[in-house]
C-alpha positions in Angstrom: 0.0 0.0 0.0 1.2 3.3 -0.9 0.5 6.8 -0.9 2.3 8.9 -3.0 5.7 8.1 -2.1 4.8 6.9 1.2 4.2 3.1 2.1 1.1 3.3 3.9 2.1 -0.1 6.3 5.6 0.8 7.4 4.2 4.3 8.3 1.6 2.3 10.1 3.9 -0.4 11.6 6.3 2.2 13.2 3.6 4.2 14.6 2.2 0.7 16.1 5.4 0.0 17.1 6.0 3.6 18.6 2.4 3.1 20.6 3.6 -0.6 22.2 6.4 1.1 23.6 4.3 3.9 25.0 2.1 1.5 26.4 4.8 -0.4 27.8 5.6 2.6 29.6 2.4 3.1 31.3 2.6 -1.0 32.3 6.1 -0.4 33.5 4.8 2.2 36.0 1.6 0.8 36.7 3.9 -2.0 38.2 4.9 0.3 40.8 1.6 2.2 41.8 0.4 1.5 45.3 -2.6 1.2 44.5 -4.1 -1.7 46.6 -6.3 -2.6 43.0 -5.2 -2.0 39.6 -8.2 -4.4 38.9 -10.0 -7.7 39.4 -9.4 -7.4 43.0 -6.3 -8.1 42.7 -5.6 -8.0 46.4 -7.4 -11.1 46.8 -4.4 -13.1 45.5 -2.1 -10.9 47.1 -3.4 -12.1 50.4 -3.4 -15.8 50.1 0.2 -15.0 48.5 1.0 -13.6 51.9 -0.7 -16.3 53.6 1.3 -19.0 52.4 4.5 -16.8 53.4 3.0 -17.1 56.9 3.4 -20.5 56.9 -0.5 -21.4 56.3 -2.1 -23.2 53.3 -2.9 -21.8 50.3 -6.1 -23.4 50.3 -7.4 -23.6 53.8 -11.3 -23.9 55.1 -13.2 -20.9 53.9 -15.3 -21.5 56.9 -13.3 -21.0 59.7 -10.3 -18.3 61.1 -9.5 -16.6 58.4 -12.0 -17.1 56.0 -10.3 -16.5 53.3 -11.6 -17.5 49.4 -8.5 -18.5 47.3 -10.8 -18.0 44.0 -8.1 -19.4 41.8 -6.3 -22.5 40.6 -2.5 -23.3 42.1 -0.2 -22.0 39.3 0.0 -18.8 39.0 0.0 -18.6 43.2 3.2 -21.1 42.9 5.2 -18.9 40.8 5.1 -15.7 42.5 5.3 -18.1 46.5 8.9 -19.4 44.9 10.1 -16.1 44.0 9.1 -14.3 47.0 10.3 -16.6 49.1 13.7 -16.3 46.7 13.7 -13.1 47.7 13.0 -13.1 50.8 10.3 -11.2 51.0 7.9 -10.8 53.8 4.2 -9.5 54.0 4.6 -7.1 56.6 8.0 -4.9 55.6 7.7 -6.1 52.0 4.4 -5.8 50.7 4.8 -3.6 48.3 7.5 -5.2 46.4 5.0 -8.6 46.6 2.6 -6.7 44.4 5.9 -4.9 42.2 6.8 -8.9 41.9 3.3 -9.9 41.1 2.8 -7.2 38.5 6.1 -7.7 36.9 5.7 -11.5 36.4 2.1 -10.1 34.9 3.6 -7.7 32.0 6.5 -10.7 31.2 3.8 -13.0 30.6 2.1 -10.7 28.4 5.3 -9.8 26.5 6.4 -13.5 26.1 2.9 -13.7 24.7 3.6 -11.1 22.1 6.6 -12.8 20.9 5.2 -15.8 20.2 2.3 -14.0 18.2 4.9 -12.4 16.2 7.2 -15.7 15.7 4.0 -17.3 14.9 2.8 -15.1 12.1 6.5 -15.0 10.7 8.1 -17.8 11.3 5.1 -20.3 11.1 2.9 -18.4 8.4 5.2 -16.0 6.7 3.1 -13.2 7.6 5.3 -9.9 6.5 6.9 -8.5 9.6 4.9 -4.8 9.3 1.8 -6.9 9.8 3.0 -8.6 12.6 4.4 -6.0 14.5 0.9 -4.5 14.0 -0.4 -7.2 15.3 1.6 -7.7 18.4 1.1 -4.0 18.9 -2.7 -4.6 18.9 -2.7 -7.8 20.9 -0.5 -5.6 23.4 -2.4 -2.6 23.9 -6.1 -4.2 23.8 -5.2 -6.2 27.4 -7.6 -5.2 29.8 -6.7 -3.7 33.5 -6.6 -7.2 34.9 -3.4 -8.6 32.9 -1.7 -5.6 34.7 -2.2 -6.9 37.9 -0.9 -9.5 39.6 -3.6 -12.4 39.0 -3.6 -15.3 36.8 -5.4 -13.4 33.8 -2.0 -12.7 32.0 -0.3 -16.1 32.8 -3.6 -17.8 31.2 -3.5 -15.5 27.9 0.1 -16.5 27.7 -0.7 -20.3 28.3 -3.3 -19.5 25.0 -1.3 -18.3 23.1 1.4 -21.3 23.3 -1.3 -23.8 22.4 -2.2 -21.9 19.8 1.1 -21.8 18.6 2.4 -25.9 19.3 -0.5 -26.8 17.4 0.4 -24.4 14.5 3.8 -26.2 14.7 2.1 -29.4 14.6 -0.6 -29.0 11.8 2.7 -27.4 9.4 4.7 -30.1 10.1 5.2 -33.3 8.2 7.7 -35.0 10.2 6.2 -37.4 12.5 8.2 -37.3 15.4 8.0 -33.5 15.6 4.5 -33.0 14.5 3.7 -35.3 17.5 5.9 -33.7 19.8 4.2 -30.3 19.6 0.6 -31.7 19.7 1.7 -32.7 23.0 2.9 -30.3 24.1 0.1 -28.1 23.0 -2.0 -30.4 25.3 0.5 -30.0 28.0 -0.6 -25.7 27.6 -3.9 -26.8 28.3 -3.6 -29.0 31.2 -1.7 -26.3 32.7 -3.9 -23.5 31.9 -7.0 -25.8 33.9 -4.8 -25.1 37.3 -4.1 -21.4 36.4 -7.8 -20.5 35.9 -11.0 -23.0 35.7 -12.5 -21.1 32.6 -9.6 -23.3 30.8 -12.3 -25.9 31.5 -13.5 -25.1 28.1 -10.5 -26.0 26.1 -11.4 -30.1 27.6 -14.6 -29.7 24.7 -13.4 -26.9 21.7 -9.9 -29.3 21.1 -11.5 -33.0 21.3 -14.4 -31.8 19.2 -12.2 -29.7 16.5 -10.8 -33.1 15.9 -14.1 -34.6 15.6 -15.5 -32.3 13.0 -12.5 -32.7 10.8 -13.0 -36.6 10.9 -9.4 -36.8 12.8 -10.6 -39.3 15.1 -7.1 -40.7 16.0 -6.4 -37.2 17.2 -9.7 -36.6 19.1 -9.6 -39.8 20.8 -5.9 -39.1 21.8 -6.5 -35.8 23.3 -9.6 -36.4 24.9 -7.4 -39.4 26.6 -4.6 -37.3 27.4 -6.1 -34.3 28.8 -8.4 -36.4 30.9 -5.0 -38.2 32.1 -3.0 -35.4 32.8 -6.5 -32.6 34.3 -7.0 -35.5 36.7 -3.5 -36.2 37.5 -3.8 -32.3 38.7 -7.0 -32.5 40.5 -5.7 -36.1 42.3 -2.9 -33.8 43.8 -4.2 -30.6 44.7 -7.0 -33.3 46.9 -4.2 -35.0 47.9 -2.2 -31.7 49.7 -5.2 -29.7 50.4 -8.2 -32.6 50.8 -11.5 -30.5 50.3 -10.5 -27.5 50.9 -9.2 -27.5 47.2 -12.8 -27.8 45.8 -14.4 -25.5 48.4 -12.3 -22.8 47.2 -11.5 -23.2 43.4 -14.9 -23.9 42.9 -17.2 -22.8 46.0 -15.4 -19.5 45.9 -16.3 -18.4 42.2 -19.7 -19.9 43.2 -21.1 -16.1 42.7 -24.7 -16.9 41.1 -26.4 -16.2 38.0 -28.3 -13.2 36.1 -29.1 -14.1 32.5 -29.0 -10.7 31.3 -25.6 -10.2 32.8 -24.2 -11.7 29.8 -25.6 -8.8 27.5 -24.6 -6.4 30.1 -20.9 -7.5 29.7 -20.8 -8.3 25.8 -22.6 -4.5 25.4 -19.7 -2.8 27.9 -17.0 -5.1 25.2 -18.9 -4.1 22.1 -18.6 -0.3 23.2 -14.9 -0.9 23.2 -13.8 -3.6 21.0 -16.1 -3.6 18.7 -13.1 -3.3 15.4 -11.8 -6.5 17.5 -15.3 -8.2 17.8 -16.1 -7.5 13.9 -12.8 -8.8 12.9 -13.7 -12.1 14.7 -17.0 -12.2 12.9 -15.2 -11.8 9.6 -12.5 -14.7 10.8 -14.9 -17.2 12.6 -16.2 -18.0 8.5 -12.8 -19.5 7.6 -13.7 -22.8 9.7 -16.5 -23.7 7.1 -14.4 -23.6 4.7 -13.0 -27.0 3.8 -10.5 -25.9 1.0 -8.3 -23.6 4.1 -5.5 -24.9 6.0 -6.2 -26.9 9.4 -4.4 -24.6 11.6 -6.2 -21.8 10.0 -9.5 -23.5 10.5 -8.2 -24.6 13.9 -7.9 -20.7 14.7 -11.0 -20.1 13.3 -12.7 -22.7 15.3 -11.4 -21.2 18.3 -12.3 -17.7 17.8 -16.5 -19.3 17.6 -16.0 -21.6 20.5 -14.5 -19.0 23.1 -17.0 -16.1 22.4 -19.9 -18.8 22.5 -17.9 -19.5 25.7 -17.5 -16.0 27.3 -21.1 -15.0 26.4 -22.9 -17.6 28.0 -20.5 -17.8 31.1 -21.2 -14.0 31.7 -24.1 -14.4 33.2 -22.4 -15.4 36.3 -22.5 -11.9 39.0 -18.7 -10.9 38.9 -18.0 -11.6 35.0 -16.3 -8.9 33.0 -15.0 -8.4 29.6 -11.7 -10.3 29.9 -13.8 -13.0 29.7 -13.6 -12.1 25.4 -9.5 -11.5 26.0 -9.2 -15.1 23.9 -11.2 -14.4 21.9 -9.2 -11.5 20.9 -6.2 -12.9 20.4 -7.4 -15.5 18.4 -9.4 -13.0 15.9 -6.2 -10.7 15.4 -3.5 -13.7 14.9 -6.1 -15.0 12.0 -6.4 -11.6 10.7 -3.2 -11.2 10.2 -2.1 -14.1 8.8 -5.7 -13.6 6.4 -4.6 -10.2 5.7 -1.2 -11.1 4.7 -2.6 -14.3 2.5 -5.5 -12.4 0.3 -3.3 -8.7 -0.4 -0.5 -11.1 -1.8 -3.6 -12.0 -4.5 -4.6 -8.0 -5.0 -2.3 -5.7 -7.2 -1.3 -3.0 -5.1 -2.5 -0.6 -8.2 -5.8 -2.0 -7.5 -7.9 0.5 -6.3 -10.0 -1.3 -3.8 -7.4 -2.9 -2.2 -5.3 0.0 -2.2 -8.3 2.4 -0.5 -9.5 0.0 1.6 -5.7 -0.8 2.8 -5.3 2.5 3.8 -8.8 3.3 5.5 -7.7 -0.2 8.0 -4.0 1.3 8.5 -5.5 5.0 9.2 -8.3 3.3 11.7 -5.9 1.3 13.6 -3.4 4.5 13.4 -6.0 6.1 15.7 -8.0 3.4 17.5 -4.4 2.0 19.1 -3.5 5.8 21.0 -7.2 5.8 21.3 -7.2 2.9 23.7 -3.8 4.2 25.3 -5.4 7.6 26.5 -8.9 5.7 27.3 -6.7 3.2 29.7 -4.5 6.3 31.4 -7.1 8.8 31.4 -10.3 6.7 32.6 -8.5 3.8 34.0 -5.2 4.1 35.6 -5.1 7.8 36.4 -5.6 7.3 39.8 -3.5 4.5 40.4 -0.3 6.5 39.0 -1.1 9.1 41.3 -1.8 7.0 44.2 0.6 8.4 47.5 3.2 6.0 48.5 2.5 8.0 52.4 -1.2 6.4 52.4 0.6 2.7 52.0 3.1 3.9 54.7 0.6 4.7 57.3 -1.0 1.3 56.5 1.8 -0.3 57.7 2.6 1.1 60.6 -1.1 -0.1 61.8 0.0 -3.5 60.7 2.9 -3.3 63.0 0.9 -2.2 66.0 -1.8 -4.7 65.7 1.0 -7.3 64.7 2.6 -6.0 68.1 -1.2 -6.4 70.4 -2.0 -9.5 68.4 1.6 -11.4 69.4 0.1 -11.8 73.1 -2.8 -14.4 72.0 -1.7 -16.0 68.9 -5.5 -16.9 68.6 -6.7 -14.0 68.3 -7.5 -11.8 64.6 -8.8 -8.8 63.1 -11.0 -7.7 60.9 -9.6 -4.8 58.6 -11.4 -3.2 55.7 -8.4 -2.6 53.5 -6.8 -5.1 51.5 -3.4 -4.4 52.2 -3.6 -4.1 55.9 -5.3 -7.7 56.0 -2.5 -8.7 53.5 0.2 -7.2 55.7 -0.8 -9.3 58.7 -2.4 -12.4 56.7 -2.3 -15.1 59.0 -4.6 -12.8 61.4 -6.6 -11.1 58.8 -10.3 -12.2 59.2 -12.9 -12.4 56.1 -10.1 -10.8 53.7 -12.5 -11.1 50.9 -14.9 -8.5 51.3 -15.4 -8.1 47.2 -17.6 -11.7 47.8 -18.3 -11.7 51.6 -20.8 -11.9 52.2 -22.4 -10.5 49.4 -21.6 -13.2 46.7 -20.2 -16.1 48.8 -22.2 -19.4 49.5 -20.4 -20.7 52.8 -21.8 -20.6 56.6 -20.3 -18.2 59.1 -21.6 -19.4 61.8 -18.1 -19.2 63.5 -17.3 -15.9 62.3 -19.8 -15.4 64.8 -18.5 -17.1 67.2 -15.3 -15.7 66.9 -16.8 -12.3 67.9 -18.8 -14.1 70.4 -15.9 -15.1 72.7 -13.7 -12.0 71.7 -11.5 -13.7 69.6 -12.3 -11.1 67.1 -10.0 -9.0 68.7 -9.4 -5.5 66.7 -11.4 -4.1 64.2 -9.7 -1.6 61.9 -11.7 1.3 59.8 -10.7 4.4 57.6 -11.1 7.4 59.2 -13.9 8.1 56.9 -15.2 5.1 56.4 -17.1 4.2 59.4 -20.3 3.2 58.0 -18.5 -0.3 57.8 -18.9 -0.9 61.4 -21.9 -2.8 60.8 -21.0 -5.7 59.0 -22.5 -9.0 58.4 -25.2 -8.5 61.2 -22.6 -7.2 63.4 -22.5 -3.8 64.8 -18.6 -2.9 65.8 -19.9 0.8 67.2 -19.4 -0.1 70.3 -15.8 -1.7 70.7 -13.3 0.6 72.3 -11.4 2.9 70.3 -7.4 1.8 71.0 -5.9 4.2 68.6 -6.8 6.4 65.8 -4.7 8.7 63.5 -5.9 10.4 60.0 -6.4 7.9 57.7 -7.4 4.9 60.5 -9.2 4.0 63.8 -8.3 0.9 65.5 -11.4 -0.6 68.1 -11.4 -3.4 70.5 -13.5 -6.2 71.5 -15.0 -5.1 74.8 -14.9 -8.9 75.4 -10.9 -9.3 75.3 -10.5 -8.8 79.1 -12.6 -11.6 80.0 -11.2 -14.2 77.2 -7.6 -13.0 78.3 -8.4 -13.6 82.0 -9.3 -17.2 81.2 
């Protein structure tokens, strides 16, 4: 594509290449924020992080101490446990640099990701490099607030991403041996991706049934055997180290319930903002009927139907949000490409269609790419850049007094309505989870009640500002005695403590 003397997709490649790197910036400092939240409740992982630092389990009984829902599968919890512990950090002192760790692993999961688009499209499908980079530059920029933070969101995209690619590998490949290897190993993504997040669940029916529709019955009867070998292998030894527990939280804790029209509500809030990405889809997803395209194309394309059918219907569970589409993204821009790419090598570039309607996609994504940059800083992140590393200070230093009160009574707990005070102090943070509890949870707290019952519910900590909390779960705190208070936080204690501590 050219425009006078100007080629029309390296102008737009090094502008898309020029955005990454902008964006990149942001997610470099975003990294660094101390924010509590950069979203998806990230401090929920960041607690049972710290809890495990403690010494506890990372999946313990939701219905008893500390309450606390683990919502996710093991992985992605393992990787950042070894390299805190590596590091030596602890909850208390360090909890900052947990989330900085958490975050980081986050953007290089995201960047591996793009690398492997781009050696897909080139290596794989001799897509021409200006494409790619556009492509990784879109795939890039289009993550949504939860790959920033430290959850499992980015590890899972990543996990995606290298299935999609070993089976690319496989279906090119004629040797044997190696076309083999990488179907395994492609499996081997998804098994893994089932104990980063459950919503992998659905990979266990869209690969088996591929293989069915494209009367490869070897192949479906292979990896429907091996992913039911190695997803039960998994679930045989999370039981086995954390018995029950496992299933109460994993599963109990996203047990959030229903609202059929949620699903519209969350594909309507995507539309508004993806909708180039969501028409591209459309416009892909029609390569799978086609019998005369290649497999891996068609294996793409297959994909890109299965995991919006997939996101839509599984939004209707309270909590759902459009990251739920974020594979379905991928998938649509990685077959555009590589679409793109295939049908302008059939146009003459003096063709005129091809030419204007080259240059109207290259001028769109020119401005839809800073578009979602500013959207992200401006009505997103703003607040998290500016957010006062003084605020997280004075959080700590009422961790370190209650962590000094509580060290009399090692049974004894608090309840704190901040996430990083109940991180700071995890083993003696009570009901962590306030995003779910007890709004969305299922479980019984009967001996939450308890607990406050026989003052073992020790300390209760509130914002300054914030004191409309104090009635909680059927509990009214308003009458503990206030023990400290500066201005951001009030410390009050059980009346009840003198008695228990008598006894």
């Amino acid at each position: 594509m050219k425009f006078k003397n100007i080629n029309v997709l390296t102008l737009t490649s090094y502008l898309s290449l020029i955005y990454f790197l902008v964006f990149l910036l942001l997610r470099i400092i975003l990294v660094f924020s101390y924010t509590p939240d950069l979203g998806g409740i990230e401090g929920n992982v960041i607690y049972s992080i710290s809890k495990v630092l403690y010494g506890g389990l990372l999946y313990d009984n939701p219905e008893a101490n500390n309450f606390n829902i683990t919502q996710y599968s093991p992985v992605f919890y393992y990787i950042n446990i070894f390299f805190c512990k590596l590091f030596g950090l602890n909850p208390l002192t360090n909890l900052h640099d947990i989330y900085i760790l958490g975050r980081a692993l986050s953007l290089i999961f995201n960047l591996t990701g793009g690398y492997f688009i781009y050696r897909l499209l080139v290596k794989i499908y001799q897509v021409d490099k200006r494409v790619a980079i556009i492509s990784v530059a879109a795939y890039f920029i289009q993550l949504t607030k939860l790959h920033f933070s430290a959850r499992p969101d980015s590890l899972f995209s990543l996990l995606f991403i290298l299935m999609i690619y070993c089976f690319a590998v496989s279906f090119a490949n004629h040797e044997k041996r190696k076309n083999n290897f990488y179907f395994f190993l492609a499996l081997l993504m998804v098994a893994i991706s089932i104990f980063v997040k459950q919503t992998a669940i659905q990979y266990l029916c869209i690969i088996p049934f591929f293989f069915i529709l494209m009367g490869k019955f070897k192949r479906f009867f292979m990896s429907g055997l091996v992913l039911f070998i190695l997803t039960s292998i998994g679930i045989a030894l999370f039981y086995l180290l954390y018995k029950g527990n496992f299933v109460l939280n994993v599963y109990g804790g996203l047990n959030n319930g229903v609202e059929i029209m949620r699903s519209y509500d969350v594909f309507s809030q995507f539309f508004l903002k993806y909708q180039f990405f969501f028409i591209i889809g459309v416009f892909v997803s029609f390569v799978f009927f086609n019998s005369k395209q290649d497999a891996g194309l068609r294996f793409i394309s297959f994909n890109v139907i299965a995991l919006f059918i997939f996101a839509f219907v599984t939004s209707i569970k309270l909590g759902s949000w459009i990251n739920y589409y974020n594979e379905f993204v991928i998938a649509a821009i990685i077959l555009f490409a590589i679409l793109y790419n295939k049908y302008s090598k059939e146009f003459s570039v003096k063709d005129s269609i091809y030419k204007w309607g080259g240059n109207l996609l290259s001028l769109y994504i020119v401005i839809l790419l800073p578009n979602f940059i500013m959207h992200k800083v401006f009505h997103e992140h703003l607040g998290h850049i500016r957010e006062s590393a003084g605020y997280f200070k004075k959080k700590e230093n009422v961790a370190k007094l209650l962590d000094h009160k509580l060290s009399v009574n090692k049974d004894n707990y608090f309840l704190a309505f901040d996430e990083n005070i109940c991180s700071m102090l995890a083993d003696k943070a009570t009901i962590p989870n306030k995003d779910i509890v007890p709004s969305q949870s299922k479980f019984n707290y009967k001996k939450f009640d308890d607990m406050i019952n026989v003052g073992r519910l020790l300390y209760v900590v509130v914002g300054i500002n914030n004191k409309a909390v104090l009635k909680f779960m059927g509990h009214d705190f308003s009458q503990f005695e206030e023990v400290y208070k500066d201005d951001s936080f009030i410390i009050l204690q059980n009346n009840l403590q003198e008695s228990v501590v008598s006894q």
